[in-house]
Every structure is written in C-alpha cells, then in structure tokens.
N, CA and C of each residue as an Amber inpcrd file, in Angstrom:
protein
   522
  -7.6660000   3.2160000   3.9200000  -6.8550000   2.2010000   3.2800000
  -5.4380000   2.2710000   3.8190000  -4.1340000   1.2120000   4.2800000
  -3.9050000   1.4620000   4.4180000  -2.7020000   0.5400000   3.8570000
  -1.6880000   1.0630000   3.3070000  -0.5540000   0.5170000   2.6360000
   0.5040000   0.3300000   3.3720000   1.1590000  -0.9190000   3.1530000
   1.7160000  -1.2380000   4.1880000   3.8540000  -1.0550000   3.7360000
   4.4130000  -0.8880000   4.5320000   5.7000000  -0.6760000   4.0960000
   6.4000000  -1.8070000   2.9730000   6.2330000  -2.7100000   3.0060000
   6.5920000  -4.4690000   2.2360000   6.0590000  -3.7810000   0.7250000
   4.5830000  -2.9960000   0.7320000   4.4180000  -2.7370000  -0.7270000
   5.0290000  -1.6660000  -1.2190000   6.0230000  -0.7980000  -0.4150000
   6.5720000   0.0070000  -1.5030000   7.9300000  -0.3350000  -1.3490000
   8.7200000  -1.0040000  -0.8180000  10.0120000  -0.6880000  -0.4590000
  10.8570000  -1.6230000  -1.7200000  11.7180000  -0.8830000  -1.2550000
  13.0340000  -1.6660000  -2.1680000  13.4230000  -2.9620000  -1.8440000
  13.0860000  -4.3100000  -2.6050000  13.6500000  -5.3380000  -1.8100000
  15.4430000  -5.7400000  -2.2850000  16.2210000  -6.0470000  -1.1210000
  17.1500000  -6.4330000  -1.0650000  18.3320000  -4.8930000  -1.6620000
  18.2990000  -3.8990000  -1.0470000  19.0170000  -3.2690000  -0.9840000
  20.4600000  -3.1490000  -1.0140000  21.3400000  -2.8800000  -1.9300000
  22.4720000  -2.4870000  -1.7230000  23.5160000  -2.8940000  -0.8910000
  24.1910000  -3.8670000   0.2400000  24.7940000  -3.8570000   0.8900000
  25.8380000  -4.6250000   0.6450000  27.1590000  -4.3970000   1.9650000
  28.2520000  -5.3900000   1.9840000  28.6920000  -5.7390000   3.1560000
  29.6270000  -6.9590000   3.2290000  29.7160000  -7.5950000   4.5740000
  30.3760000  -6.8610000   5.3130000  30.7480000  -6.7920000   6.9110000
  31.7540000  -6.3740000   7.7330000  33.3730000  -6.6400000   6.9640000
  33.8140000  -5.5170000   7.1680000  35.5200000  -6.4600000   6.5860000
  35.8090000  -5.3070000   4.6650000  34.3920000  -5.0820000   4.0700000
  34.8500000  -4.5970000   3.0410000  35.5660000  -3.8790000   3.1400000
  36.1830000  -3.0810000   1.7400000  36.8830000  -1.9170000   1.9770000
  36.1610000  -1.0520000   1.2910000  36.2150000   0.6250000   1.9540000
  35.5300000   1.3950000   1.0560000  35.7870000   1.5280000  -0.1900000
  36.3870000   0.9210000  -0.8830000  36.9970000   0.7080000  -2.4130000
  35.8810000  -0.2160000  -2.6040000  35.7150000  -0.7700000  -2.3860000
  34.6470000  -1.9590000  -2.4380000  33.4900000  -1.3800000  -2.7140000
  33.3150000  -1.3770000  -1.3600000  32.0020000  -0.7520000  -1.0850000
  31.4340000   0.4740000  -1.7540000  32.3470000   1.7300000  -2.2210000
  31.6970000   2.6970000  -3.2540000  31.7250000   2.1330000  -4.6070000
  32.3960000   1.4990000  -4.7440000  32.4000000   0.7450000  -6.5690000
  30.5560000   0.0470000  -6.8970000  30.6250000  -0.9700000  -5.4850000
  29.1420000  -1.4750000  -5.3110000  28.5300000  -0.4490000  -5.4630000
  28.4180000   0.8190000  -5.0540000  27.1300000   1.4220000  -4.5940000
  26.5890000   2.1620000  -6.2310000  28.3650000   2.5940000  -6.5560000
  28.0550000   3.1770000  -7.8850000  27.4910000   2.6000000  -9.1840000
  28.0790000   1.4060000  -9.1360000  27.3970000   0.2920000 -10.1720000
  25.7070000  -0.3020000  -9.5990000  25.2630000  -0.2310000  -8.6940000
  24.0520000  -0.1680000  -8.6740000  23.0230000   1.1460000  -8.5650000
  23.8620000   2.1060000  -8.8540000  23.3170000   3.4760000  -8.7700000
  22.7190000   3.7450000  -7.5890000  22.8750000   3.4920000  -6.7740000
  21.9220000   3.4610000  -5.1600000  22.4240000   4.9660000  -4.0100000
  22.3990000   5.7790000  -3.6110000  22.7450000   6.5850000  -2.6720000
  23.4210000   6.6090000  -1.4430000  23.0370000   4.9380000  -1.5140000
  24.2610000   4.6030000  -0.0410000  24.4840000   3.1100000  -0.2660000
  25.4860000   2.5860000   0.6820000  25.0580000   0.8400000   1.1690000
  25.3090000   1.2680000   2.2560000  24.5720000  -0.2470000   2.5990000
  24.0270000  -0.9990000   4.0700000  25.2760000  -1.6500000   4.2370000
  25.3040000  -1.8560000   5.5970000  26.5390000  -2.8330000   6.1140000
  26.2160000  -3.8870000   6.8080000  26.3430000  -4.8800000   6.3340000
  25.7630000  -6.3640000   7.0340000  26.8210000  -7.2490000   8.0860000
  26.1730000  -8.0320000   9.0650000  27.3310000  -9.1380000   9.4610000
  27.0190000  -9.7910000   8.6880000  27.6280000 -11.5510000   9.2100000
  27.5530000 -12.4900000   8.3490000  25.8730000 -13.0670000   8.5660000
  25.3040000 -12.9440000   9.1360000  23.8770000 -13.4370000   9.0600000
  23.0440000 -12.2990000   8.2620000  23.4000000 -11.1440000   7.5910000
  23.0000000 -10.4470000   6.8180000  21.9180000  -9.5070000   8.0360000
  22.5220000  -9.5640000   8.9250000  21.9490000  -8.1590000  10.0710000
  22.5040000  -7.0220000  10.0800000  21.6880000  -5.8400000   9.7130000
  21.9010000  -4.5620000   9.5710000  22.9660000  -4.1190000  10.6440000
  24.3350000  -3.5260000  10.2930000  25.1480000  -2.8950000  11.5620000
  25.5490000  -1.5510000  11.1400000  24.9840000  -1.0050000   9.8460000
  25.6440000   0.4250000   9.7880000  25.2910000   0.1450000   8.3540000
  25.5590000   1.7960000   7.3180000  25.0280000   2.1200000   6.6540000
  26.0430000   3.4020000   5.9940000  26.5850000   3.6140000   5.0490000
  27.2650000   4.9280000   4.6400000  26.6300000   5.3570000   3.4540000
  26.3370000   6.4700000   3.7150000  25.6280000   7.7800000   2.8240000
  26.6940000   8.1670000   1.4680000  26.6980000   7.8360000   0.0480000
  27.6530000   8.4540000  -0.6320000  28.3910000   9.4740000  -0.4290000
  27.9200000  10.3210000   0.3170000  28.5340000  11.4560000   0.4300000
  29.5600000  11.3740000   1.6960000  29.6670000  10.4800000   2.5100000
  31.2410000   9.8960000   3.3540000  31.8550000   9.7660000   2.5440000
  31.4990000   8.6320000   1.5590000  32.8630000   7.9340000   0.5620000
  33.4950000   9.4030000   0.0870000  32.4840000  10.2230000  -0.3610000
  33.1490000  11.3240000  -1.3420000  34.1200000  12.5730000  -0.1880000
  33.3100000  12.4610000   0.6430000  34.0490000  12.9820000   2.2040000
  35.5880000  12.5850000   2.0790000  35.5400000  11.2810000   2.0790000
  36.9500000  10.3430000   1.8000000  37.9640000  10.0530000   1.4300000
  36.9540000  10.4980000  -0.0980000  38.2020000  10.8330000  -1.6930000
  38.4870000  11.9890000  -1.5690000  38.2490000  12.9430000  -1.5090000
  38.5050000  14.5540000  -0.9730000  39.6860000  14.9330000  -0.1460000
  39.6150000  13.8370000   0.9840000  40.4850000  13.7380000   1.9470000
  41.7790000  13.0620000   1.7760000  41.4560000  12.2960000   0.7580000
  42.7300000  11.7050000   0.4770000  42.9450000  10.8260000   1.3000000
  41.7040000  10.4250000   2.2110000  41.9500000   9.0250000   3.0730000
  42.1850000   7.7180000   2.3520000  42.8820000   6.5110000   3.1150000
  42.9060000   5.3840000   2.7430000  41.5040000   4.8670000   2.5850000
  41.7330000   4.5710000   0.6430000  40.5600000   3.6660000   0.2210000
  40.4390000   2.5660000   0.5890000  41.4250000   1.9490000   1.0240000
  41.2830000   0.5680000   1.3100000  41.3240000   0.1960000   3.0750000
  40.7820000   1.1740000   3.5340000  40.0260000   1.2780000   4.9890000
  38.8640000   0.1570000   4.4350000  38.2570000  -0.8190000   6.5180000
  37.2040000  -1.2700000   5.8170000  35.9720000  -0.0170000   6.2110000
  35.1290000  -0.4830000   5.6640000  33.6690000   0.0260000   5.5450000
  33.3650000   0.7530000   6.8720000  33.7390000  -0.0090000   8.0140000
  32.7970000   0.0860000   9.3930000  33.2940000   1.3030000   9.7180000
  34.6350000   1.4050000   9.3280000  35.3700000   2.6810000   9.4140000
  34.4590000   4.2940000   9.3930000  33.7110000   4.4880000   8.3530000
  33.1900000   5.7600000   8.7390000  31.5450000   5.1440000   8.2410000
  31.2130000   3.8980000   8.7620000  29.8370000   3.9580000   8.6390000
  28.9350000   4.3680000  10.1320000  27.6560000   4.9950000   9.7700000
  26.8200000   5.3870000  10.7300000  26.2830000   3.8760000  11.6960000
  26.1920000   3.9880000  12.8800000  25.5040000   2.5960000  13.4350000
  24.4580000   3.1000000  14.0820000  24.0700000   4.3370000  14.1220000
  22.3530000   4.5240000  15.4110000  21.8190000   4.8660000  14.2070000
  21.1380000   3.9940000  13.5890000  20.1130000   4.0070000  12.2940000
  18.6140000   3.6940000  13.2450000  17.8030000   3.9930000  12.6200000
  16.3120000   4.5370000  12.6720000  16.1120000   3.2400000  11.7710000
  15.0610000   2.3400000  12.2000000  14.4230000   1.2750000  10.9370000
  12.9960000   1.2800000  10.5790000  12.7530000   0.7760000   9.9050000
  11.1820000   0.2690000   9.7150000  10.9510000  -1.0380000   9.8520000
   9.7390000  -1.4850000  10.1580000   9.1300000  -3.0560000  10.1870000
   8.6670000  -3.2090000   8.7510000   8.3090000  -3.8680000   8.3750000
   8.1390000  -4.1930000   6.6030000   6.0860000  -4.3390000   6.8200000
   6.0470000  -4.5840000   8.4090000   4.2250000  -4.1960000   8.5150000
   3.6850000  -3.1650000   8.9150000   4.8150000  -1.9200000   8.9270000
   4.5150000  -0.6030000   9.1250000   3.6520000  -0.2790000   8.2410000
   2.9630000   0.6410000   8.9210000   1.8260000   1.6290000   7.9430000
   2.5280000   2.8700000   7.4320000   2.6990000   2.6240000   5.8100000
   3.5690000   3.6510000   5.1840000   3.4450000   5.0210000   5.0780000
   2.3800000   5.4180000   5.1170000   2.0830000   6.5670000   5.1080000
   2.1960000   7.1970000   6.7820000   2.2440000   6.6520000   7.6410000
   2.8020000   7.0180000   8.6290000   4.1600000   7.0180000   8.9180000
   4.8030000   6.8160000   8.1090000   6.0060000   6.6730000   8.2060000
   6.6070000   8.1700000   7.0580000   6.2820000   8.8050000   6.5790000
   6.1450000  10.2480000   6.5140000   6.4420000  11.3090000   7.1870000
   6.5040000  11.7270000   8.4050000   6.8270000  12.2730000   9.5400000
   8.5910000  12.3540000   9.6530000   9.1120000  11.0580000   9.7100000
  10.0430000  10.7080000   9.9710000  11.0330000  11.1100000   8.7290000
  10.7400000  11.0920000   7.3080000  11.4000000  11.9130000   6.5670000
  11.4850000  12.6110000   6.7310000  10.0640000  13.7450000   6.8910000
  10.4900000  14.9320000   6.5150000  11.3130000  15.5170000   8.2350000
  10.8830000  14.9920000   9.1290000  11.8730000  15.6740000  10.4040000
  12.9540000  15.0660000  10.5390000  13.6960000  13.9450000  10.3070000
  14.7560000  14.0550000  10.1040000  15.5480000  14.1390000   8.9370000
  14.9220000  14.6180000   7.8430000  15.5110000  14.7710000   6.7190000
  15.9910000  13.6110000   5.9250000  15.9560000  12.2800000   6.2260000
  16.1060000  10.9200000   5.4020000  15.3580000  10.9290000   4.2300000
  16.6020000  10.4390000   3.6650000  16.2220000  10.2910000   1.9050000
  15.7550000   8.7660000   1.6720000  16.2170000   7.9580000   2.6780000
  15.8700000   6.4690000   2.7920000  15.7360000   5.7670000   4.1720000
  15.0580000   5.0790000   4.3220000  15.3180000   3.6640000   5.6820000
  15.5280000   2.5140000   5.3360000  16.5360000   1.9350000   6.1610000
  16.4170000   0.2900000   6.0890000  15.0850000   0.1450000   6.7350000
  14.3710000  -1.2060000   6.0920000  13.6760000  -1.8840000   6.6090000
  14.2400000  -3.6810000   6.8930000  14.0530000  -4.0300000   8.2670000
  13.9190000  -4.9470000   9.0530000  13.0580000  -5.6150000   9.4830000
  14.0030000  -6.7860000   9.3610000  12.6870000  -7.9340000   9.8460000
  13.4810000  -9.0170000  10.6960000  13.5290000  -9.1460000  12.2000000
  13.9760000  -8.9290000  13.4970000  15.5540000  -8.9370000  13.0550000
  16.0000000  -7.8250000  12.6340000  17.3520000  -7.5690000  12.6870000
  17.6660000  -7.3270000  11.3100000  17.2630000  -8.5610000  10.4000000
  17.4230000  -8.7960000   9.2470000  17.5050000  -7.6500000   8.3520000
  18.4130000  -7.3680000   7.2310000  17.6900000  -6.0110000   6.6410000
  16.9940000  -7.1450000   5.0790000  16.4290000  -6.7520000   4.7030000
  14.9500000  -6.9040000   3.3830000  14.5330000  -5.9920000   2.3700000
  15.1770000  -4.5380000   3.2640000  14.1360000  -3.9280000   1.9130000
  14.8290000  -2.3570000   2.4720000  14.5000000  -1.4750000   1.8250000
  14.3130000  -0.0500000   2.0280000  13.2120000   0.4540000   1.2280000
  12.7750000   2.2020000   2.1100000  11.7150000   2.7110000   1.6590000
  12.3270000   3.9380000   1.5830000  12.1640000   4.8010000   0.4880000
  12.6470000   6.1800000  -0.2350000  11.2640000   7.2000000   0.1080000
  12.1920000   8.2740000   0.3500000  11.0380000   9.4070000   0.3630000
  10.4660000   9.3720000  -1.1410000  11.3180000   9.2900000  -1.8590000
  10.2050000   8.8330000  -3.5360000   9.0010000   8.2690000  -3.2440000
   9.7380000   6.9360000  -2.6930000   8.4660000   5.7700000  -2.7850000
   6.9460000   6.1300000  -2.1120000   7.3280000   7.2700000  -1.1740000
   6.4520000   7.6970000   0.1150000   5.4910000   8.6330000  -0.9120000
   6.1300000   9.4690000  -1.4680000   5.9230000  10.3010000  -2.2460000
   5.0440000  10.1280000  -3.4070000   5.2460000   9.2210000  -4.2410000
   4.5790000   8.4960000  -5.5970000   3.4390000   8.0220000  -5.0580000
   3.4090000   7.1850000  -3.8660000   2.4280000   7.2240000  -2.8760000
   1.2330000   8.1820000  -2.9230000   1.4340000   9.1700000  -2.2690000
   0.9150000  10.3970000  -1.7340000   0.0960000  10.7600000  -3.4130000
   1.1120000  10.8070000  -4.2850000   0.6580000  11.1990000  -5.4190000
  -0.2420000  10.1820000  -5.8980000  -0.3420000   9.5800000  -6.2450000
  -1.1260000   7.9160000  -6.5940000  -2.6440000   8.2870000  -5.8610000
  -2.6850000   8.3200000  -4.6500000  -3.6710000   8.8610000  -3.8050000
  -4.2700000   9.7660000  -3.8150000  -3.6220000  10.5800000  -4.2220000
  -4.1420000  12.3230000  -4.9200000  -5.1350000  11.9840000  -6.5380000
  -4.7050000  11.0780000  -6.9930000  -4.9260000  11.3420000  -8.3310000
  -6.1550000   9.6430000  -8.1560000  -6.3770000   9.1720000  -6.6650000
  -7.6820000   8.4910000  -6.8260000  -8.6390000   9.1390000  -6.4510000
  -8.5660000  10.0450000  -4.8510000  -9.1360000  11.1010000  -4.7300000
  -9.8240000  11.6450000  -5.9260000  -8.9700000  12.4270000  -6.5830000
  -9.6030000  13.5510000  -7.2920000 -10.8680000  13.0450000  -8.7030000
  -9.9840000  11.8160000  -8.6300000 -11.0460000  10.5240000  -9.8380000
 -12.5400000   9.9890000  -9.2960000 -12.1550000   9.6580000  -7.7850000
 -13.5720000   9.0710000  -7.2520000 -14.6980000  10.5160000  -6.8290000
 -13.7080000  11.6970000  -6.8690000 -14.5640000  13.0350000  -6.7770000
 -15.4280000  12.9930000  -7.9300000 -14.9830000  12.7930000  -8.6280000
 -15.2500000  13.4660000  -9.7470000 -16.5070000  12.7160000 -10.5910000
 -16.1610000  11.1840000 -10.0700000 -16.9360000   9.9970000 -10.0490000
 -18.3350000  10.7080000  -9.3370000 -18.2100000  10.4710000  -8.1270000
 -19.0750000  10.8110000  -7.3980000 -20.0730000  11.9440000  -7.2910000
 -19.4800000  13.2430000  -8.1530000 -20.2770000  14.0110000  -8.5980000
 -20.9410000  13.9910000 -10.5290000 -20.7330000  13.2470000 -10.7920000
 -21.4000000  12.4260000 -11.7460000 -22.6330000  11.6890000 -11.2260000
 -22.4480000  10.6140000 -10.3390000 -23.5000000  10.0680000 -10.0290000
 -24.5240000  10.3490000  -9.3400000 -23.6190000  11.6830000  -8.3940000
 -25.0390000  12.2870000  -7.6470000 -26.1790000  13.1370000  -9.0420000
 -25.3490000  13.4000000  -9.8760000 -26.5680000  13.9920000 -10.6470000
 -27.0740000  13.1360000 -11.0930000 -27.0630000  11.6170000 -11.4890000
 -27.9340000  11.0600000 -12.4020000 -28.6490000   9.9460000 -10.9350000
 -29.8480000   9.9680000 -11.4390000 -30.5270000   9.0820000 -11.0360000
 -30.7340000   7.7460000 -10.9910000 -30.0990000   6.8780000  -9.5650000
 -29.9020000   5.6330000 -10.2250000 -31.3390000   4.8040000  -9.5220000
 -31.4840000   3.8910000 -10.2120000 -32.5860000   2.7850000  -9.7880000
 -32.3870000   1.7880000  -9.8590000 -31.2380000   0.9410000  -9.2700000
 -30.9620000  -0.1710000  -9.1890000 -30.3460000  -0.4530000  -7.6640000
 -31.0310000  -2.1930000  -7.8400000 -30.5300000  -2.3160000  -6.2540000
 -29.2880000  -2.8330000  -5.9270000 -27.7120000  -2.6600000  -6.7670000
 -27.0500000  -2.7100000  -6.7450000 -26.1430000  -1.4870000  -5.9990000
 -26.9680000  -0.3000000  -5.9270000 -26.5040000   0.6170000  -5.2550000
 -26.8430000   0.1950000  -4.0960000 -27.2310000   0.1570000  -3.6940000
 -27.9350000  -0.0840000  -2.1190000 -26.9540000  -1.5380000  -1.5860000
 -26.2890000  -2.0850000  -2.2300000 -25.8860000  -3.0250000  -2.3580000
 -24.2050000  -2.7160000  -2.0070000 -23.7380000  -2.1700000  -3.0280000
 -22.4880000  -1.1320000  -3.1000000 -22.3390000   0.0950000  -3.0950000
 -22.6640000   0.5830000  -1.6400000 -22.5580000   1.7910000  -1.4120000
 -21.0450000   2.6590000  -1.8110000 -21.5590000   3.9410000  -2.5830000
 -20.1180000   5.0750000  -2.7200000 -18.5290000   4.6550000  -2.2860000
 -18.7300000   4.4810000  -0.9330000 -17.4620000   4.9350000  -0.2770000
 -16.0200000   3.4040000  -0.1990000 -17.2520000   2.1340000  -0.9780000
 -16.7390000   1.0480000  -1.0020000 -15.7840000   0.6250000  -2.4000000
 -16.9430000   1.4110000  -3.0860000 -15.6290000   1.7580000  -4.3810000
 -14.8280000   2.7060000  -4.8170000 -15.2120000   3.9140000  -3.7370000
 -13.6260000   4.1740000  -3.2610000 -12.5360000   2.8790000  -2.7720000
 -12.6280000   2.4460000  -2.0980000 -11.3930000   1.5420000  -1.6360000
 -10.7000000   0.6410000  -2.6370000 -11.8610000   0.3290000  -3.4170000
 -11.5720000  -0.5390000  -4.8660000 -11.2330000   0.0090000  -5.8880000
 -11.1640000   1.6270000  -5.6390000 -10.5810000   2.4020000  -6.9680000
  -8.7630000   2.5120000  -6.3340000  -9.0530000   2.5460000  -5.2030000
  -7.1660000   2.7040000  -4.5950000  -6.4360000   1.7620000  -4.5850000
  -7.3710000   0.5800000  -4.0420000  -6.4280000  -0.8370000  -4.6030000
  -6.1310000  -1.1800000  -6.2610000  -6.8650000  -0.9120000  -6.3410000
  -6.5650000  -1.2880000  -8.2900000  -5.7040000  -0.1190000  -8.9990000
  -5.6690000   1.3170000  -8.2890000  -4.6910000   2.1230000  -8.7640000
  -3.5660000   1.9190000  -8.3760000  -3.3250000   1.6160000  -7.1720000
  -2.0550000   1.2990000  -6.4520000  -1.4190000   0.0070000  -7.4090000
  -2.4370000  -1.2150000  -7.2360000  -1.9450000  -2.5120000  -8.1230000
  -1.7940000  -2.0570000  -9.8550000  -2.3690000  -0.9940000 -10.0920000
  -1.6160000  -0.4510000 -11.7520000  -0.4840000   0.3520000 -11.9860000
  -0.1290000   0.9450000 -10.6500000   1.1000000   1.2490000 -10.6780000
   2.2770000   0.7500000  -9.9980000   1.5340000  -0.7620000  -9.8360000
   2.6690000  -1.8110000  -9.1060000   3.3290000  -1.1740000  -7.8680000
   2.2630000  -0.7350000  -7.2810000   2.6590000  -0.2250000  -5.8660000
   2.3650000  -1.2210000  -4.7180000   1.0550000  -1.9700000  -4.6960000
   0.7180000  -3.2670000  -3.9250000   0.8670000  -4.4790000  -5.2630000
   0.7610000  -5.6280000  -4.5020000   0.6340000  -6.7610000  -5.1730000
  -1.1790000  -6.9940000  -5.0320000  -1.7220000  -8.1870000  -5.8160000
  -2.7540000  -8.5490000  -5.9590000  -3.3420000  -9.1990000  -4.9820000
C-alpha cells in the first residue's frame, strides 16, 4: 500500500512574503504555533525558510528585529513532490535530522510533512498489521466453507483494513 505525501502533509503552511521583517515573521510563526515559516515570492514560490530557533538566535543577539526575513533565512532546502511515496520519504528525516519539509508543486509551496506525520504513519500501520495478524490467525483455525473466500482472498483485506484505518484516522481521504 502505498501512501502518498498530499495525504499526510500540512496544507498551506505557515509563510511570509520577501520584504517581511523578522518582527513579522516570528509574531506569525508564534501565533500559529508552527516551528518555522516558509519564505515566499510574490507568486507564492518557496525561496527560504527560518527554523525558530534563528529568530531566537536573533533576540539573544540583540540583532535588529526589524531586519527583513531573507536576512538569516536558509535557501538550499530539500523538498518533496506532494506524489511522493511517504513512507519513503523516512530516510531523509532521520539522516538529516529534519523535523519538517516543504512540499512543492513545480516551485509552488502547498503543504509540509512532519516527522510526526511520518511517524503516526508508521504507527497506524503497526497497529493494522498486528489487527490483520491476529485476524488471520483466527481464521486459520476455523473452518470456512464459503465461496466468498475463494473469492476474497486474505491478503486483499489486508489492504482494505489499511485504507479504512488510515481513512479513520483521517490520514487518506475517501
């Protein structure tokens, strides 16, 4: 099965235009509780990205708040496609240590995906696993005689136990 990045990510993420000031821009981030913003041009294309922990870098320093944004934002960001296969996209947290990605769509930013989201994932999956096990050794002991088995073999409702768990924890859509 395979879940695609669009079903877990964050849509419309956090961001502000070229030109803000980091006064701005940490007030935004804090009132949406978010860990960073994104930095957009005016066509809303991803150009950089600051991690809360610059801004706080910042205030520490006693730098000018009213610097703009681009000022200490990162620009060689790492993205995702929104038709990435999410669970492959796993790797890339844990080796470079990202707590989040923008996701893009040709330039555009749309969405982000959290090692949470990756995570709840993983877990969600664990806990169909261990259900269709458990399923499955139930049914091998009882004897069935219907030609509905033969019909719907085991491993098919596995797939229909992950879509419908995933869609109960509003992880895919319908």
């Amino acid at each position: 099965m395979q879940v695609r990045v669009r079903d877990l990510m964050t849509q419309s993420p956090v961001s502000v235009p070229l030109g803000t000031t980091l006064k701005q821009a940490a007030r935004r981030m804090i009132e949406a509780e978010s860990p960073e913003v994104y930095v957009t041009d005016h066509q809303m294309r991803l150009v950089g990205v600051v991690p809360e922990y610059n801004f706080l870098k910042q205030k520490l320093q006693l730098a000018d708040m009213n610097a703009p944004v681009e000022s200490i934002m990162h620009v060689q960001l790492e993205t995702l496609s929104p038709d990435d296969d999410a669970l492959l996209q796993a790797p890339l947290f844990r080796d470079r240590r990202n707590s989040c990605m923008p996701v893009t769509n040709e330039g555009l930013l749309i969405g982000k995906l959290t090692c949470r989201d990756l995570f709840r994932l993983m877990l969600t999956l664990d806990e169909v696993d261990c259900d269709t096990e458990q399923e499955v050794k139930v049914s091998s002991t009882t004897e069935i005689h219907s030609s509905t088995h033969d019909i719907n073999p085991p491993h098919l409702n596995r797939v229909n136990s992950h879509r419908q768990l995933l869609q109960l924890h509003g992880l895919i859509d319908d």
